[in-house]
Phi, psi and omega in degrees: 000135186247133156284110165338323197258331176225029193026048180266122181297113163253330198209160187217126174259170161227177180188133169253158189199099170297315196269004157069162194231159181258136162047226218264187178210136188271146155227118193255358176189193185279307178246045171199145185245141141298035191283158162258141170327168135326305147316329169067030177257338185235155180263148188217134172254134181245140149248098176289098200217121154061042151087346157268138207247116193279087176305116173247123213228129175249128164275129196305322200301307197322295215267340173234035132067037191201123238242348184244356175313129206232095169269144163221175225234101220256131192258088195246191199215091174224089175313099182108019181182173193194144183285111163279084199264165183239169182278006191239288255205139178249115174301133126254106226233138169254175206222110152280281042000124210015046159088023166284159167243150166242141158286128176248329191196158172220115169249161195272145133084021171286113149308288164212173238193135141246175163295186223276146169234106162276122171241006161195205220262125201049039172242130175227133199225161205204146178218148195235174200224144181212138146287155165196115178066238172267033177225138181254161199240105183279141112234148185269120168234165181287133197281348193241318213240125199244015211269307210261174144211132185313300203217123200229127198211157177229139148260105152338099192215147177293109176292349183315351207278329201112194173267170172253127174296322202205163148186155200229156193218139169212160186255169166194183198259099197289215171287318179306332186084010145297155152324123190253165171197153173200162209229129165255117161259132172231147239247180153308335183245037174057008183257160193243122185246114171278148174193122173242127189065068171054062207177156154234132188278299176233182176200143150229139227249103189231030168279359200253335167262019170073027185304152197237354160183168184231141184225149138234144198227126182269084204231140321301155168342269191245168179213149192344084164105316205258141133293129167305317190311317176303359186247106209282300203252329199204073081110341164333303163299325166274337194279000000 
């Protein structure tokens, strides 16, 4: 525990875990973490509860039903749950009561997951990218709801680009006034595609600089009032 006003350590716990652990650690709420073993055969939810830190260890096989798999923990920001990919299959596993898991979906041919996007008032969305033949397949879902899809889309895409690495989602308010959604993917060969409505809206050819990672930021925010996200066809109004 740190004090918020003057970063002074009031209290420090330890906790040892012999098998040690592999590649990212999820953080799925304020007080549990997600990780894989060193084998990377079994799943561990770590839990800080009443100051003590609680191990709960799942065998990966238990949960995709495969006894040679060889898994990692995909580094999205999705609350309350976390994407598990395979060499086949993308795992979406929510982290339940005293550190259990549910299987929520299991998809084929998945490519990248991004995080969670709140686009209205306690709602939340999230979009995964899938290959198929020459074509990538967006969607958008609802972070509560598995039933449905917000946006379901096929793209054309050149295979020379590769697989898609990222991909990033932001909204906007159409005429109608429904939710709207367009996606920044960046691709293998490091070029970056925006695409909206089935399209690729723009493109930018960034193989020739190495890009080495992607952030996106929506600045500013707000301008008197106006959301960029409110805005469709054109920037007059937020300008």
């Amino acid at each position: 525990q740190i004090n918020a006003k003057n970063g002074e350590l009031l209290k420090h716990n330890s906790a040892a875990f012999s098998s040690g652990f592999f590649g990212e650690i999820s953080l799925v709420s304020t007080d549990t973490l997600v990780a894989l073993d060193a084998s990377r055969t079994i799943l561990v939810s770590i839990s800080f509860r009443d100051g003590e830190i609680i191990f709960h260890q799942t065998h990966v096989s238990d949960l995709v039903q495969d006894s040679s798999v060889m898994a990692v923990i995909l580094p999205s920001k999705l609350t309350g749950m976390f994407a598990l990919k395979t060499s086949s299959i993308m795992v979406f596993i929510k982290v339940a009561d005293e550190g259990n898991f549910e299987v929520l979906d299991k998809i084929v041919h998945v490519a990248a997951v991004s995080d969670a996007l709140s686009f209205s008032e306690g709602q939340q969305a999230f979009a995964l990218v899938q290959h198929g033949g020459s074509k990538i397949h967006l969607t958008v879902k609802l972070r509560h709801d598995w039933s449905s899809d917000l946006l379901k889309e096929s793209i054309e895409m050149d295979n020379q680009r590769g697989l898609v690495h990222k991909v990033f989602i932001n909204n906007y308010i159409r005429t109608d006034r429904s939710h709207g959604f367009r996606a920044l993917i960046v691709m293998e060969d490091h070029s970056l595609l925006l695409l909206q409505q089935g399209e690729i809206v723009w493109t930018r050819e960034d193989g020739l600089a190495s890009v080495l990672d992607v952030t996106t930021s929506e600045l500013p925010v707000e301008k008197d009032g106006v959301s960029v996200a409110k805005v469709e066809h054109n920037l007059f109004e937020w300008l």
